[in-house]
C-alpha positions in Angstrom: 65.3 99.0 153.8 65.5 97.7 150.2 63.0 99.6 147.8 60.7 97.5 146.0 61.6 99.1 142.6 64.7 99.7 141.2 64.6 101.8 138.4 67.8 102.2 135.9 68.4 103.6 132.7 68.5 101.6 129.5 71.0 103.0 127.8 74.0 105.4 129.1 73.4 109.1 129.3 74.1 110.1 125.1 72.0 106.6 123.9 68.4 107.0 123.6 65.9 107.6 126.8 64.6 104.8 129.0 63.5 103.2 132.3 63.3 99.9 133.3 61.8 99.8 136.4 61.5 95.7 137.9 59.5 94.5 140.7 61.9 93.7 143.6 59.7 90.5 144.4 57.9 89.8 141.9 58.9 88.7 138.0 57.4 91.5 136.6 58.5 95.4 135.4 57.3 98.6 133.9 59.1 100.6 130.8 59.2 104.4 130.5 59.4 105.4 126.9 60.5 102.4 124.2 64.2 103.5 122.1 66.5 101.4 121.3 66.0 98.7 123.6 68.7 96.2 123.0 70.7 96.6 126.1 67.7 95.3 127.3 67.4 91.3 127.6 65.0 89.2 126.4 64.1 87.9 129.4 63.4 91.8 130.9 61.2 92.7 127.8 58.9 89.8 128.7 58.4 90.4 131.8 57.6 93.8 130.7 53.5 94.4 131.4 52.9 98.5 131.0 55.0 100.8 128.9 54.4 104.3 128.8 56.0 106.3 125.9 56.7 109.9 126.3 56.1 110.7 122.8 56.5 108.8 119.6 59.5 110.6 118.0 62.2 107.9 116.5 64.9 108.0 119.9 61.5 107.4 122.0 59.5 104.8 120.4 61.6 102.9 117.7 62.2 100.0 120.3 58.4 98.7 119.4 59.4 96.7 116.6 61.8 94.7 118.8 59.0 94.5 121.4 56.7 93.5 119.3 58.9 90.3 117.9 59.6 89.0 121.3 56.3 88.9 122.6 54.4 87.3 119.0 53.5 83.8 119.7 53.3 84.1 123.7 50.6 84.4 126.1 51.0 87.9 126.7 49.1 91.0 127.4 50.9 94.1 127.1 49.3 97.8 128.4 50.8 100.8 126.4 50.3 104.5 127.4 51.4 107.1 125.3 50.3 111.1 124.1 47.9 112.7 121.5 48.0 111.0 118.3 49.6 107.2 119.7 46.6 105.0 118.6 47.6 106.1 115.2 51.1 105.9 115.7 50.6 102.3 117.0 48.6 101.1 114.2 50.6 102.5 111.6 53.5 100.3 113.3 51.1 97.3 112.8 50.1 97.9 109.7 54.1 97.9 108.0 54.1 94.1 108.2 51.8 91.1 107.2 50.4 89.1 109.6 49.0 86.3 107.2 50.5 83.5 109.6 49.1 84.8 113.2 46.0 83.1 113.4 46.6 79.9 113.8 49.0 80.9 117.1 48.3 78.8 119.7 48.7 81.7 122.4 46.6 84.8 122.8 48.5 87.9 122.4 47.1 91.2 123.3 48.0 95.0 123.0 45.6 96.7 124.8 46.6 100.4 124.0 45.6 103.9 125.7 45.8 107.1 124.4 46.3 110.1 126.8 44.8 113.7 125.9 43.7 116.4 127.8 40.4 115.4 127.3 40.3 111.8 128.6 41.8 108.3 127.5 41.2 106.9 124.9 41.4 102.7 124.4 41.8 100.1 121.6 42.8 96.5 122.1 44.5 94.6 119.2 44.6 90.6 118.9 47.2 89.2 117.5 45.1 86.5 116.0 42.9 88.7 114.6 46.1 90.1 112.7 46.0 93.1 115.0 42.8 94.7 113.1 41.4 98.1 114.1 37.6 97.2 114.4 37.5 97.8 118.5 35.6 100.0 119.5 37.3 102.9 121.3 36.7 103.2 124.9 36.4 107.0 126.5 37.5 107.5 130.1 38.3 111.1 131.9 41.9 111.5 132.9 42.5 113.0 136.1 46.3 112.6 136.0 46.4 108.4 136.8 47.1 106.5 134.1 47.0 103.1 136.1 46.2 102.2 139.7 47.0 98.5 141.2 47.0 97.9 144.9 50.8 98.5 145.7 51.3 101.2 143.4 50.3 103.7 140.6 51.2 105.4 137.6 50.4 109.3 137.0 51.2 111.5 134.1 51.0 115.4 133.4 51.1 116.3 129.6 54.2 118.9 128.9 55.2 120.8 126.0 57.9 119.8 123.4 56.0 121.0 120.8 53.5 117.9 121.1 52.2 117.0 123.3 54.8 114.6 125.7 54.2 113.3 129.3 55.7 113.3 132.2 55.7 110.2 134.3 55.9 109.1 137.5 55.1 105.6 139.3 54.5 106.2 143.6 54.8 102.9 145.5 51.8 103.0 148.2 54.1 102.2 150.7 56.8 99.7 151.2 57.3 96.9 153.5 60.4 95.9 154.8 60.3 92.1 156.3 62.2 91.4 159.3 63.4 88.1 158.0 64.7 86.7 161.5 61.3 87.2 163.1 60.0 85.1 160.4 62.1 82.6 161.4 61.8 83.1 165.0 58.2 81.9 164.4 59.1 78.9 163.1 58.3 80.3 159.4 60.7 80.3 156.2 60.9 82.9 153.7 58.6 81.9 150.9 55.8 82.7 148.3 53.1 83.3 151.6 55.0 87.1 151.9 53.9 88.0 148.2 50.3 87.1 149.6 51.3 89.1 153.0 52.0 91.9 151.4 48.9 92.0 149.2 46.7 91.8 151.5 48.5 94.7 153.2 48.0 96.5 149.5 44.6 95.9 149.4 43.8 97.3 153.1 42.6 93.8 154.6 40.7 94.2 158.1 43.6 94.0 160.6 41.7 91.7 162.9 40.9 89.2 159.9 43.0 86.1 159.7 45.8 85.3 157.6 47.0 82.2 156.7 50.6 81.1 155.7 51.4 78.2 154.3 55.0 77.3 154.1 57.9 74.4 153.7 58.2 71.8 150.9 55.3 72.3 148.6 53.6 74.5 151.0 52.3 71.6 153.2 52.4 73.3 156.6 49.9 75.7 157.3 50.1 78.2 160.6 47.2 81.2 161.0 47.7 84.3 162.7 45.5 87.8 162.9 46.7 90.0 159.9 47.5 92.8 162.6 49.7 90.4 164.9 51.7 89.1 161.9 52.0 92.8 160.4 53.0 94.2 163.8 56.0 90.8 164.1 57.5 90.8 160.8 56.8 94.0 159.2 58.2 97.9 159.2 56.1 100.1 157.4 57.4 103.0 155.9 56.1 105.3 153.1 56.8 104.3 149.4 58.8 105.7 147.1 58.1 108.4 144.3 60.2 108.0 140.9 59.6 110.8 138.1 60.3 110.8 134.8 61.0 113.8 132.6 62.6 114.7 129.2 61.9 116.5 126.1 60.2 119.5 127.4 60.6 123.6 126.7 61.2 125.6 129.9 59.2 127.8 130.5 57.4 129.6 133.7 54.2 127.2 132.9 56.5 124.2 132.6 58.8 124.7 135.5 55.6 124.9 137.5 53.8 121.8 136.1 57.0 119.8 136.2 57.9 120.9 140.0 54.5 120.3 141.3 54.7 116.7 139.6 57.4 115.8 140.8 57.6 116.6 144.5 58.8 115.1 146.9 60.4 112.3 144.1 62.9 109.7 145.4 64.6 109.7 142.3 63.7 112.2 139.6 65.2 111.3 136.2 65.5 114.2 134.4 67.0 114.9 131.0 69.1 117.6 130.3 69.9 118.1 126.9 72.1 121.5 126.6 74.7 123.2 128.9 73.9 126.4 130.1 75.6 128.2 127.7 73.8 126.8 124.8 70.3 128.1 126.2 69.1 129.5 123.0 69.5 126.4 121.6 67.7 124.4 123.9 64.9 126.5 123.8 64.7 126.5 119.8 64.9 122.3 120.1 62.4 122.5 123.4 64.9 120.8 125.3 66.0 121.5 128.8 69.7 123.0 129.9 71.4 121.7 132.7 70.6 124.5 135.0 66.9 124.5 134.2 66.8 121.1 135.1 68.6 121.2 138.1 66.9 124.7 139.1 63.2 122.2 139.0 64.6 119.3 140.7 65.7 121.3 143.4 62.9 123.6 143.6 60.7 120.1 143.7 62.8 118.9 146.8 63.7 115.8 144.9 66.1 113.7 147.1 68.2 112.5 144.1 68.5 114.2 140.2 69.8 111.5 137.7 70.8 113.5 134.7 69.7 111.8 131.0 69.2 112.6 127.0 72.5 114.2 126.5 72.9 115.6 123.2 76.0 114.2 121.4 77.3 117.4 121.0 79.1 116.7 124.4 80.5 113.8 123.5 83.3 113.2 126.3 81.7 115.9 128.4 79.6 114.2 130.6 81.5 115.8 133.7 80.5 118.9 132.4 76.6 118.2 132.0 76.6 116.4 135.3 78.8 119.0 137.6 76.5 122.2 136.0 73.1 120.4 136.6 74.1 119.3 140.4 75.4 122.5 141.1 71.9 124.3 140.1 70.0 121.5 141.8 72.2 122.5 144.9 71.6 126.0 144.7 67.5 125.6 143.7 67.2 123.6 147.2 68.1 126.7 149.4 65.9 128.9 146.9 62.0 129.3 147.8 60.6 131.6 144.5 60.3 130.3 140.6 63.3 130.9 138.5 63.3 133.4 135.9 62.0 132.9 132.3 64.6 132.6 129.5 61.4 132.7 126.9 
């Protein structure tokens, strides 16, 4: 069955951290954390509609200037997540350049902007054509771990420790829906824009005995109606989605290792950086970095199905093997192993 996202990393494991995740069928993607984006094409930046940043330190959030030039001038609305402290962050972006020329922009470009703290969310919209002026007011909302919820999927964060605060992400797909594509045709259907509509109303839990129209062929002229149920039960398998977490810059820590694993159970794919070999442990701790075994020892413990090791500190430079082969042995070990691991604090 083919996944409906399909996450990858922006830059190779030593450049800064990143994920693009795009939409399988639809022209649309999400971006954990914003570095140095320019592996990235233009045309995957603007179709780019939330970005949550981990933190705002350089290797995490300098890619916002590109951002930002690509999307001035379009009809855009862009949703941006990101710690304690990231409404300033983002306006002091903002605020290094003139925007003298913006109003008169035929397009209505938006940055509607969330901060995430452990008591609620905070959010401030900036207009472009209003030079991207902080008189908004700010709206309050409680956090209970969701950052954003749409029918077919969410996003959730858990705030960890790097000294700020920094969050952990993770996007779970409802669930997925695999089409039989020669049952479509065996009802005299073609594959078309009618399955994106299918599949929503699926998302948005649509009485099974209500009708669903499709309208297919050449400018969608011919029109067929079946009972949502019937149609499901024909051309559909139903399966549960997937889970992808996101995780870097963090101390270990008995706290940590607990937060992390919890969140991240049960992950498809769990991307998770790991900054220092074993042997440099003291070093990882005094940078609030994870080692390879520490991040092995929680993916493992979190029964994630597949670790994808990131944020390798240059110091390894043409030791990748080394990195990789200690953090899949731990991961390994850590899925036959039942308690917490020890401390090094």
């Amino acid at each position: 069955m083919r996944p409906s996202f399909h996450p990858r990393l922006v830059n190779n494991p030593f450049g800064d951290p990143g994920l693009f995740i795009p939409f399988l069928y639809d022209n649309r993607a999400i971006l954990f954390d914003l570095g140095d984006i320019q592996a990235l094409s233009a045309r995957d930046i603007l179709k780019t509609t939330h970005i949550f940043v981990t933190h705002t330190h350089m290797d995490h959030f300098i890619g916002f200037d590109r951002l930002l030039r690509l999307c001035l001038g379009r009809e855009k609305t862009l949703h941006l997540f990101g710690p304690e402290g990231f409404l300033k962050n983002v306006e002091g972006k903002l605020a290094g350049y003139r925007w003298n020329l913006v109003a008169h922009y035929p397009n209505r470009f938006l940055l509607n902007v969330t901060e995430v703290g452990k008591n609620g969310l905070s959010t401030k919209q900036y207009l472009c054509g209003n030079k991207f002026l902080n008189e908004n007011k700010t709206q309050k909302a409680g956090f209970n771990g969701t950052l954003t919820k749409e029918p077919g999927f969410s996003v959730s964060a858990v705030i960890l420790d790097h000294r700020i605060p920094c969050l952990g992400l993770s996007i779970l797909e409802k669930f997925h829906v695999n089409i039989k594509k020669e049952a479509i045709r065996a009802l005299g259907l073609d594959i078309g824009p009618w399955l994106k509509e299918f599949k929503q109303a699926l998302f948005n839990n649509q009485e099974p005995g209500s009708e669903f129209d499709v309208t297919f062929g050449q400018n969608r002229k011919m029109h067929k109606r079946f009972r949502l149920e019937e149609l499901t039960r024909r051309i559909a398998i139903i399966s549960p989605g997937q889970k992808i977490t996101y995780v870097t810059d963090v101390r270990y820590n008995d706290s940590e290792f607990r937060k992390i694993r919890d969140f991240a159970k049960g992950s498809d794919q769990l991307f998770i950086e790991t900054a220092f070999l074993e042997k440099d442990a003291r070093m990882a701790r005094e940078k609030y970095h994870l080692t390879t075994r520490q991040a092995g020892t929680i993916a493992g413990h979190a029964r994630a199905k597949r670790i994808i090791p990131f944020h390798f500190s240059p110091r390894y430079t043409n030791q990748a093997h080394l990195l990789s082969e200690e953090t899949q042995a731990a991961y390994k070990k850590a899925l036959k192993e039942s308690s917490p691991p020890t401390d090094h604090g």
